[in-house]
C-alpha positions in Angstrom: 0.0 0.0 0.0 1.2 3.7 -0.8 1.8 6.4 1.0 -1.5 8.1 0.1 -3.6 5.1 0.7 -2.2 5.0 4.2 -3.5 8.5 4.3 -6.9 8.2 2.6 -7.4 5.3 5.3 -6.5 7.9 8.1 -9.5 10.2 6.6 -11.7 7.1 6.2 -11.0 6.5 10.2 -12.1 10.3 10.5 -8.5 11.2 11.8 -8.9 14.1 9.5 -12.4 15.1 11.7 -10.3 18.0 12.9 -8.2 20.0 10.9 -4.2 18.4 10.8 -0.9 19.5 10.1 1.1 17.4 8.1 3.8 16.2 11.7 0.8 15.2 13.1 -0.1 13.2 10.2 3.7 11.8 9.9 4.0 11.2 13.7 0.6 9.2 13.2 1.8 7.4 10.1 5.4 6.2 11.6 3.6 3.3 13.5 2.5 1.8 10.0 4.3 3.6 7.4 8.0 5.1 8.2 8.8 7.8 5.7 10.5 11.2 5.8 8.2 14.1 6.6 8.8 15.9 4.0 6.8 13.1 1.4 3.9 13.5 4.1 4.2 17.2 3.2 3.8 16.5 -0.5 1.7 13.8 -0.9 -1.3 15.5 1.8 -0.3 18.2 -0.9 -1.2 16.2 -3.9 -4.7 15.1 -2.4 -5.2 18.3 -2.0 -5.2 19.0 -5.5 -7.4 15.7 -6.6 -9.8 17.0 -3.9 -9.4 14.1 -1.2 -8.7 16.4 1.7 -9.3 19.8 1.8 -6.8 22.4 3.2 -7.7 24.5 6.4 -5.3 26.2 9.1 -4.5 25.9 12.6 -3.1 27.7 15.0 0.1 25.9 17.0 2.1 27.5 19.4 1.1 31.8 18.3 1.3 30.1 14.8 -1.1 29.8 12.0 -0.6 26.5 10.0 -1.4 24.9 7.3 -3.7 21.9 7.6 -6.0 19.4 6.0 -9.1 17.8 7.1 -11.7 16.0 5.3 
């Protein structure tokens, strides 16, 4: 299984309920899926673009973020 159907799986499970940033998504996914964070970045990226997940933001630490949710 891919990297993206790991994710899609995640949204199916309604982790993406709440909006997400795309560490929280990697420090979810290194349980089932090790990969470098920056592929998290771009593949949350790319199902943005075929309208899987939509993109949101989210306030960390003062911060605003970018984040997905579904």
């Amino acid at each position: 299984m891919a990297l993206p159907d790991h994710i899609l799986k995640l949204r199916d499970t309604g982790f993406f309920d709440s909006a997400k940033t795309s560490s929280e998504v990697h420090a979810r996914l290194q349980t089932k899926y090790p990969c470098e964070p920056n592929r998290v970045a771009m593949a949350l990226l790319r199902l943005h673009r075929r309208r899987e997940l939509r993109k949101a933001s989210k306030a960390t630490g003062g911060r605003k973020q970018v984040a997905f949710v579904s």
